[in-house]
N, C-alpha and C positions, 0 to 999 in steps of 0.2 A: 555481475551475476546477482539474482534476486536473493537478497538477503532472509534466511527460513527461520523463525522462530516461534512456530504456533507450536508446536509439540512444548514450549514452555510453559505456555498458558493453556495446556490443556485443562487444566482446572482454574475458573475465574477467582482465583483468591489475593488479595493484594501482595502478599508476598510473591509470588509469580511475578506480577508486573512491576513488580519492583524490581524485581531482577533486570527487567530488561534495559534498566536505566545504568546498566554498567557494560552494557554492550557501548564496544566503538565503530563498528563499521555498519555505513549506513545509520546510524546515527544521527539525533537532534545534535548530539555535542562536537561530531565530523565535521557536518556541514556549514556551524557557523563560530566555530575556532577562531578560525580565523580574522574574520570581522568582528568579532565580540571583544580579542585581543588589541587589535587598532582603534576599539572607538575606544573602549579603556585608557589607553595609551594617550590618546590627544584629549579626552576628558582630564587626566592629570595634569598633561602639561597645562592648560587650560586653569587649572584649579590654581595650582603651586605657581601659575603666573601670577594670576589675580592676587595669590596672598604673599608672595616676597618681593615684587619683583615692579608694582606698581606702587605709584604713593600715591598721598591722598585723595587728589583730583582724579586721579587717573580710577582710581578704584570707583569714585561716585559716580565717575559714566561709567564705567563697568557693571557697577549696581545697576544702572537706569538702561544698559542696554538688556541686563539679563532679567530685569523688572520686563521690559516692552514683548520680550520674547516668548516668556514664560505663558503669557494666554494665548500662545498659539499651539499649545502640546497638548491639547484634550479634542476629543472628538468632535466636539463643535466646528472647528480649522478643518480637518482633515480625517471621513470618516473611513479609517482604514478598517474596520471590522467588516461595513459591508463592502470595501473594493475587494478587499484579501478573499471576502467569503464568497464572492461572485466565481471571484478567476479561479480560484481552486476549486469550485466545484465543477468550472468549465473545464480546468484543465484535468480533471481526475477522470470528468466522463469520459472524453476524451482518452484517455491513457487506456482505459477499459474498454471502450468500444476497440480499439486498436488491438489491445491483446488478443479479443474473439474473432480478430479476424484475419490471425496469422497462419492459419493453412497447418493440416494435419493428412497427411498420406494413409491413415492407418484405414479410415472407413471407405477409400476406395479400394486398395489393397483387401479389403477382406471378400466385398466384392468381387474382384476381379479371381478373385481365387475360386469363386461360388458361382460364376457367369458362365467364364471361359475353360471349356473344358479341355483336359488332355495335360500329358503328361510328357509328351516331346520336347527335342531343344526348339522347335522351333514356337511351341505354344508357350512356352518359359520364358523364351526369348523376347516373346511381343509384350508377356506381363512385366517381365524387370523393366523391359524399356519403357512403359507407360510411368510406371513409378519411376523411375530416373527423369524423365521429361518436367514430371510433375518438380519433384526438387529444382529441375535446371531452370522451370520458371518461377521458383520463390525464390532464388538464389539471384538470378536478372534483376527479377523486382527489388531486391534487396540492395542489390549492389549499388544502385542509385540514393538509397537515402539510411543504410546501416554504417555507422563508420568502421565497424568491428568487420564485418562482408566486404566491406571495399578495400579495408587493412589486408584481410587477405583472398581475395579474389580481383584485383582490379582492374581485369580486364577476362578478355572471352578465351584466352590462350592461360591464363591461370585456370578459368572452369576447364578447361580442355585437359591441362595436364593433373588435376584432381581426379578425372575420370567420368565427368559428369554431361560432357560435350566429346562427340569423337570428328575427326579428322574430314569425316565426308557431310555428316549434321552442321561441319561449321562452316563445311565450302557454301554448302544450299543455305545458311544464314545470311552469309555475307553476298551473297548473290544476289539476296534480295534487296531491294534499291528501297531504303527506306529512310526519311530521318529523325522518326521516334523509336522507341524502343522498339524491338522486336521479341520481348517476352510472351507474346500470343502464339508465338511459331510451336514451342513446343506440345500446348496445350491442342492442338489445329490436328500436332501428328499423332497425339494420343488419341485422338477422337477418330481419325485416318486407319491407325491400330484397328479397332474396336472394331470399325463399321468395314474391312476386312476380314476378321476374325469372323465376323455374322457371317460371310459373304462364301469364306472356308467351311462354314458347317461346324465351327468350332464353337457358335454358341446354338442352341436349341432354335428350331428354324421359326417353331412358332411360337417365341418368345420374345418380339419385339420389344415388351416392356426392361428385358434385361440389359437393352441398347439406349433407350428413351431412360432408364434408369442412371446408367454409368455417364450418360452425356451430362443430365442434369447436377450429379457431383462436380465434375468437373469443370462446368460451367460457376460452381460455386464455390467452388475453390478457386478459379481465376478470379471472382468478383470478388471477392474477399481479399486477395492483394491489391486487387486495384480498388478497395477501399482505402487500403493501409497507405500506398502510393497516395492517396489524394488527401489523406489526412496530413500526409508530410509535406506535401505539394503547394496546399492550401491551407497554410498556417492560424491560428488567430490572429486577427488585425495586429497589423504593429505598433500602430498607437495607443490599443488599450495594454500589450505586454509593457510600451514606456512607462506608461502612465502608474502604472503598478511599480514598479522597478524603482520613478523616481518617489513615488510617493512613500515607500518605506522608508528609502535613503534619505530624504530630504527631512521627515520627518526626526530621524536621530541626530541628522548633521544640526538641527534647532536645537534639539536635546545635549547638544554637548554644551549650548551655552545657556538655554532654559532652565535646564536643572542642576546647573550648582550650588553649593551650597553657598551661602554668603557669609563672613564671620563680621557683624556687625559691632563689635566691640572692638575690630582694628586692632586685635593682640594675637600674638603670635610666642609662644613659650613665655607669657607674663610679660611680652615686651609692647610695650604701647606704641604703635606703628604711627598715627596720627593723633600724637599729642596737642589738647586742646591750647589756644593762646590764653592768659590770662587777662588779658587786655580787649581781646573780643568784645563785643558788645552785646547786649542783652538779647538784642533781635536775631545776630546770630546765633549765636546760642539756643534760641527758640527755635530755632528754622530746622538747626539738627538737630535737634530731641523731635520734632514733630513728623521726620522723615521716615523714624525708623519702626513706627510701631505700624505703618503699610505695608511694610516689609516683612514686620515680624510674625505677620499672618501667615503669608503663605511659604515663608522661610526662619518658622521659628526654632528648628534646630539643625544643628552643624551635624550632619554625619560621615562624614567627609564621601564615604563611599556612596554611591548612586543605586541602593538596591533596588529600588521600585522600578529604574529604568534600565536597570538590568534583567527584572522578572519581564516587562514587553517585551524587551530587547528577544529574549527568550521566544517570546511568543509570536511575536509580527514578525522577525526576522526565519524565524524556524518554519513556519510558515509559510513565506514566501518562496522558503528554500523547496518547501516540498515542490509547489509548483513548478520552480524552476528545475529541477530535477525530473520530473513527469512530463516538463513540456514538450523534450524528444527523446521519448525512451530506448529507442535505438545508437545511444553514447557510448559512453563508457563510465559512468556513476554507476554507484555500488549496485542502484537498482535498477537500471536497464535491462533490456532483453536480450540474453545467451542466444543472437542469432545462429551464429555460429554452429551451437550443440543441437539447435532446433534442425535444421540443413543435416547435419550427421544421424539426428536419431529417426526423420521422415525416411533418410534414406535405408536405415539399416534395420529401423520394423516394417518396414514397406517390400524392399528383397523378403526378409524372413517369410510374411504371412504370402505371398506368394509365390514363393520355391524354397524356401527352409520348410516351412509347412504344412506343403501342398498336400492334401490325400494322406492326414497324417490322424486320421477319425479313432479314437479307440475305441475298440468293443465294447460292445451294450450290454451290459446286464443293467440286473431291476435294484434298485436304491435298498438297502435294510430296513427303512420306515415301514409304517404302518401306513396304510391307507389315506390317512387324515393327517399325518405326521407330527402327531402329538406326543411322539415317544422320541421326536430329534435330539441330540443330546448337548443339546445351547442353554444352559441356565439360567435362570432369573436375575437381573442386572442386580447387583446390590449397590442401592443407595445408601450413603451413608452420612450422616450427621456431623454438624460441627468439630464434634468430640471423637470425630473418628470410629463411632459406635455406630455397628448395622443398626439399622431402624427397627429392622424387624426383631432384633434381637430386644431394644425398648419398648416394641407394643407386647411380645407378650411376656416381659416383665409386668406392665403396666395392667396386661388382661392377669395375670397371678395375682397381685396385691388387690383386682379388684374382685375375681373370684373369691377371696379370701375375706375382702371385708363384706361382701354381702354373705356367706356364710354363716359368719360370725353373729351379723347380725339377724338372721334366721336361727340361731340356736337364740340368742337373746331374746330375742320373742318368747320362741316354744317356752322357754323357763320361765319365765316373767307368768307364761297364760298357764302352765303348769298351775303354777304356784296360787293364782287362784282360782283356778277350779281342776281340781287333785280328781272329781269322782269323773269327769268327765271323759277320759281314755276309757274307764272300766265298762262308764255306761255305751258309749261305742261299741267296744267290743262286746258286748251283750247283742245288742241290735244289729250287729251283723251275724 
């Protein structure tokens, strides 16, 4: 089931989406547990090999293999930013074209409630069945590439005993000699419906466009599974899904021996693992002091843990998972699509707005507005600030302190010009 958490982030504020980092289903931290706990796992044994467990030769190939490896884990080798960023945005449009065109009964249903008139069993009869038809062909379609629909429908005598196929509909299925699907049969007798219905006087005679209307939805709701069918049908290449697949994997299986640490001083709790000879010679002696400051560059400290290649691991691996998750959203991962509930709710607002519904118009009177509807009574959104302070509540603080200091400084004037010239008010008021 699709996992809902926008009402969290209904306000963009970092605490919000921080929050959503302690969600576990569906989840970055669900879907790579598991592998993130196994590379850990063979990275230590890895480590704790190399430092108990080898002696000194053995460790110096060890150094010179995890030297050789180590330039092969940057993107220079292996540019996984743009493979990751290709497929995933292949596969997301993908996931999304697929969603829009999973079929919704409601806007022929409301239709048919507005075309086809009357109020008998028998004009009720032809509406529910049109809407039933319509399910019983997203439920066919479905059965072929939903694992959740085939779990439980998986065959034409499961539709039947749900209620969705009847006894004499499945004789005239099977009658017909066909060896693809036959999910167009329903869609054929809806349209059969309809263009008897006109035929009955049951829709307006010189309404053609309310027949030419109802054809064209439903012509577009059958096109619309037989998108979803061909999306599933017709995969993305399967050598670019390997090629992704091994490229992450191969990429960390490098990393379990690229990025160890190496402890170059050959101690281990003050114990010196490879004690030097005394009797060595000078040129050997040379040869080791001269190996390890190569080394010491790009493995100048021991931190035994791998956090840097646990922050990608993070990233390329979580990443890839999305993908792989979105690539058949019809599964059973947290985010796949509730065919299932889709199949129930087509069915059961589809009845509703055609015979729960039907002729159910309430009485007219006139709105309480004014004319112009400027006396509605919806109030002005209040924005609010950082501080949790209305705004408007801040501007006119801010118009107060500034009515006040221009005031103020309006009497400082007057006093100020008072003051030098005193006869000036007098002689004013003379001359007027």
């Amino acid at each position: 089931m699709t996992v809902l958490y926008t009402d969290v982030v209904s306000r963009s504020t970092t605490f919000n989406f921080a929050k959503l980092l302690f969600r576990w289903k569906g989840s970055l931290w669900k879907v790579i547990w598991a592998e993130l706990v196994l590379w850990l796992l063979v990275y230590t044994l890895v480590s704790l090999m190399y430092r108990l467990l080898l002696n000194c030769d053995q460790r110096e190939q060890f150094e010179n293999f995890v030297k050789f490896w180590s330039q092969y884990t940057g993107e220079s080798f292996v540019p996984l930013t743009f493979i990751l960023g290709f497929f995933v945005s292949l596969v997301v449009d993908r996931w999304w074209s697929m969603y829009q065109c999973m079929g919704s009964t409601e806007t022929v249903a409301t239709l048919l409630a507005s075309y086809i008139e009357g109020s008998d069993e028998e004009t009720i009869t032809v509406k529910r069945n049109i809407i039933r038809y319509m399910v019983l062909t997203q439920a066919m379609m479905y059965l072929k590439i939903s694992f959740g629909v085939r779990k439980r429908y998986p065959n034409l005598e499961a539709l039947r005993n749900a209620g969705l196929i009847n006894d004499i509909e499945l004789k005239t299925m099977e009658e017909t000699d066909s060896p693809n699907s036959k999910h167009w049969m329903p869609i054929y007798w809806s349209m059969s419906l309809i263009k008897q219905a006109k035929r009955d006087g049951k829709i307006e005679s010189d309404s053609d466009s309310f027949v030419v209307d109802l054809y064209a939805r439903l012509r577009e709701y059958k096109n619309n599974l037989s998108n979803v069918n061909s999306y599933m049908c017709v995969p993305i290449p399967l050598a670019y899904t390997q090629v992704v697949f091994l490229a992450v994997r191969l990429y960390f299986l490098i990393a379990l021996f690229a990025n160890q640490y190496l402890n170059f001083n050959n101690t281990v709790g003050g114990v010196d693992l490879c004690p030097k000879n005394p009797n060595s010679t000078t040129s050997s002696s040379s040869s080791d002091s001269s190996k390890a400051p190569e080394f010491e560059v790009r493995f100048g400290v021991d931190l035994f843990f791998p956090f840097a290649t646990v922050v990608q691991f993070f990233f390329y691996v979580g990443w890839v998972k999305v993908a792989e998750s979105l690539f058949n959203p019809f599964g059973g991962d947290d985010d796949d699509f509730e065919v299932n509930e889709l199949l129930a709710k087509n069915l059961q607002n589809g009845l509703l707005i055609v015979d729960g519904a039907f002729n159910k118009t309430p009485a007219q009177i006139r709105d309480p507005y004014s004319k112009t509807g400027s006396d509605a009574p919806f109030p002005p959104t209040k924005h609010r600030s950082f501080l949790d302070v209305p705004i408007t509540a801040i501007k006119r603080g801010v118009n107060r302190i500034q009515d006040t200091a221009v005031n103020q400084f309006h009497d400082v004037k007057n006093s100020r010009h008072l003051s030098l010239h005193p006869s000036q008010p007098k002689l004013t008021t003379e001359i007027s």
